[in-house]
Residue frames relative to the residue before (quaternion, step in Angstrom):
aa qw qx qy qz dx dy dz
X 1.0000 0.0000 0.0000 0.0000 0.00 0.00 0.00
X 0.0901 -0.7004 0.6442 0.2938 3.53 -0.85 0.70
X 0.6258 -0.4107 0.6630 -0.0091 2.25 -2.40 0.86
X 0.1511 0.7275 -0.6693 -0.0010 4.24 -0.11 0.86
X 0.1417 -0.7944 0.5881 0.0550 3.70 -0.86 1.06
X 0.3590 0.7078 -0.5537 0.2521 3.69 -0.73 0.94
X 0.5471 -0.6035 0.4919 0.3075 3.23 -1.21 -0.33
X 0.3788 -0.7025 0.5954 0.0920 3.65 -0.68 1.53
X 0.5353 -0.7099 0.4493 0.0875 3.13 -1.10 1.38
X 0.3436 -0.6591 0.5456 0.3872 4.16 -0.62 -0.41
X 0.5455 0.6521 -0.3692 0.3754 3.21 1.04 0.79
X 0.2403 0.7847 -0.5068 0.2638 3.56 0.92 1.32
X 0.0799 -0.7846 0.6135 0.0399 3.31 -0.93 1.34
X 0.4692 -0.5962 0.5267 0.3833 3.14 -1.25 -1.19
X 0.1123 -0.7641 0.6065 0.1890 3.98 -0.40 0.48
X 0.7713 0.0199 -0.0043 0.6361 3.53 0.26 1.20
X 0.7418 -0.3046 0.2452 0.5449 3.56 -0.92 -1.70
X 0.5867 0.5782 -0.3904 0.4112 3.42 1.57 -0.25
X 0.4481 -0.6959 0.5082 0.2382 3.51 -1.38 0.90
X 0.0558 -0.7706 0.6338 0.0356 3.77 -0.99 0.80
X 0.1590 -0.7709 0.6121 0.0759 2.54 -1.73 1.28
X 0.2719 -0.7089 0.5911 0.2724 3.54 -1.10 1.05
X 0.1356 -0.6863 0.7142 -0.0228 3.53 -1.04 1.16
X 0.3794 -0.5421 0.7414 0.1124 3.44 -2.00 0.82
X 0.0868 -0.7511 0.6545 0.0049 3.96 -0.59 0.68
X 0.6315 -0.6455 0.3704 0.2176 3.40 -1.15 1.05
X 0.7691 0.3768 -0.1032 0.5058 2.77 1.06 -1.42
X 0.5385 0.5019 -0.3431 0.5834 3.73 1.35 0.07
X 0.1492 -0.7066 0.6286 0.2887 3.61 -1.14 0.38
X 0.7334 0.2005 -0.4587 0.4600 3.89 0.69 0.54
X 0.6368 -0.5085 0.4283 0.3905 3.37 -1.74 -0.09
X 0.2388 -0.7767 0.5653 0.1419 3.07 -1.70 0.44
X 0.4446 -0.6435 0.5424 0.3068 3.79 -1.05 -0.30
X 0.0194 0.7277 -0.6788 -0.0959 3.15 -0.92 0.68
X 0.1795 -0.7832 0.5780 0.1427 3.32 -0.87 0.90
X 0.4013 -0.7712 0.4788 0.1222 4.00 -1.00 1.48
X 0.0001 -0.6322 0.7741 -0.0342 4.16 -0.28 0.97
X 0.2310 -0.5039 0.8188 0.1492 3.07 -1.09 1.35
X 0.5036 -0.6002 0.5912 0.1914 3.52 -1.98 0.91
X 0.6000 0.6159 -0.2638 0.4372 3.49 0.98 -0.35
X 0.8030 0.1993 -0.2549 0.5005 3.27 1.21 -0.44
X 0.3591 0.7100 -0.5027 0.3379 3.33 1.28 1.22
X 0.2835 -0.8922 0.2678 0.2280 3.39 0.81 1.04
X 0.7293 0.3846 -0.0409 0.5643 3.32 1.70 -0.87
X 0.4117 -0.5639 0.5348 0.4759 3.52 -1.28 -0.07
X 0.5288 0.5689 -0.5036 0.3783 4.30 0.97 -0.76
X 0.7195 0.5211 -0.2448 0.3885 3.79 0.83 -1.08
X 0.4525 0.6107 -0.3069 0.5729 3.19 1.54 -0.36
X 0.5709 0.7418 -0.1328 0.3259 3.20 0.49 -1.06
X 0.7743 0.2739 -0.0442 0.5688 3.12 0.46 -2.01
X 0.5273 0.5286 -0.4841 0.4562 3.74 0.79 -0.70
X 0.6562 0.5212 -0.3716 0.3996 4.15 0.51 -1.12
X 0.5632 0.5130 -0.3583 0.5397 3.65 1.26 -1.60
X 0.6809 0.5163 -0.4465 0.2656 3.77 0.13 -0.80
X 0.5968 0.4255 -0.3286 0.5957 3.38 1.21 -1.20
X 0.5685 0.5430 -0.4985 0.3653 4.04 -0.50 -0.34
X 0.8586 0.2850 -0.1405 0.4023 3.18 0.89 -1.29
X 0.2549 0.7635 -0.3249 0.4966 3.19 1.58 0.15
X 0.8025 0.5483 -0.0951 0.2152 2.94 0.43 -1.76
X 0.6290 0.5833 -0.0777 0.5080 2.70 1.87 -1.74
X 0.7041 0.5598 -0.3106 0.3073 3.31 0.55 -0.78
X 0.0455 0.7078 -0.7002 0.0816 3.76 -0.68 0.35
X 0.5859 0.6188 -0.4580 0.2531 3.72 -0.79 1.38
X 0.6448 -0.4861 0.3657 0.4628 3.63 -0.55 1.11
X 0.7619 0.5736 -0.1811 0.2402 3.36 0.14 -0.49
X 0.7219 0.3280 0.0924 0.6023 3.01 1.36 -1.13
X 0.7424 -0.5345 0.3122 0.2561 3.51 -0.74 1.09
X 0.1357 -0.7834 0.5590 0.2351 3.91 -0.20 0.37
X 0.3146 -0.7076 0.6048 0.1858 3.35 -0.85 1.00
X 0.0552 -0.7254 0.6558 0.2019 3.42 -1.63 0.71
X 0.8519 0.1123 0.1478 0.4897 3.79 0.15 -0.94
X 0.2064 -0.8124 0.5441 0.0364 3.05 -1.11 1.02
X 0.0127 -0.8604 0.4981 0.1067 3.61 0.30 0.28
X 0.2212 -0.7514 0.6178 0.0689 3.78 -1.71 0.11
X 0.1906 -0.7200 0.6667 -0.0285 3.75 -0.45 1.13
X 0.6603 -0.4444 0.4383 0.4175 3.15 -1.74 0.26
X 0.7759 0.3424 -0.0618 0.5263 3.47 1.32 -1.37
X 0.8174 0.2780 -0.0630 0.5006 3.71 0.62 -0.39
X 0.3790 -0.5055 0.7608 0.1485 3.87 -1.68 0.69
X 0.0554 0.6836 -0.7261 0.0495 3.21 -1.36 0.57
X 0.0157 -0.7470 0.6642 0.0250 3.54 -0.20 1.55
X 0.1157 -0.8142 0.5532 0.1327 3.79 -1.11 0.79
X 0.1604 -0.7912 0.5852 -0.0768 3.61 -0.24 1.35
C-alpha cells in the first residue's frame, strides 16, 4: 500500500456526489485530487464496474488536456482515485 505524505489543503469540494480532496504531496511539487467512492454506496456490481473502467481509462491517457492520473488506491471502505 502506498503511503502519500503531505499536507491536505481546505479545499474540499464535491465533483457531483463524490467528495474531493485537493492534497499537496511531498514528493510532488503540485497538488492533486483525490476523489473518495465510499464502496458501500456502490449499490451494484455494474457500478462497481464502471468506477474500475474509470481507472483503466484514467490510466491510458497522457495529454495536456486531461488530468494526469497517479494512484489508485482500495480500503476496506473506500477507492481513492488520485488525479
Amino acid at each position: 500500500m502506498a503511503i502519500w505524505l503531505g499536507r491536505a489543503t481546505s479545499q474540499e469540494c464535491t465533483a457531483g456526489t463524490t467528495p474531493l480532496l485537493v492534497f499537496t504531496p511531498n514528493n510532488l511539487e503540485e497538488t492533486v485530487a483525490i476523489k473518495i467512492i465510499s464502496l458501500d454506496a456502490l449499490k451494484s456490481k455494474r457500478l462497481e464496474e464502471l468506477i474500475f473502467e474509470e481507472i483503466k481509462i484514467l490510466q491510458q491517457m497522457n495529454h495536456p488536456n486531461i488530468v494526469k492520473f497517479y494512484e489508485a488506491l482500495l480500503s476496506d471502505r473506500n477507492c481513492y482515485i488520485i488525479t
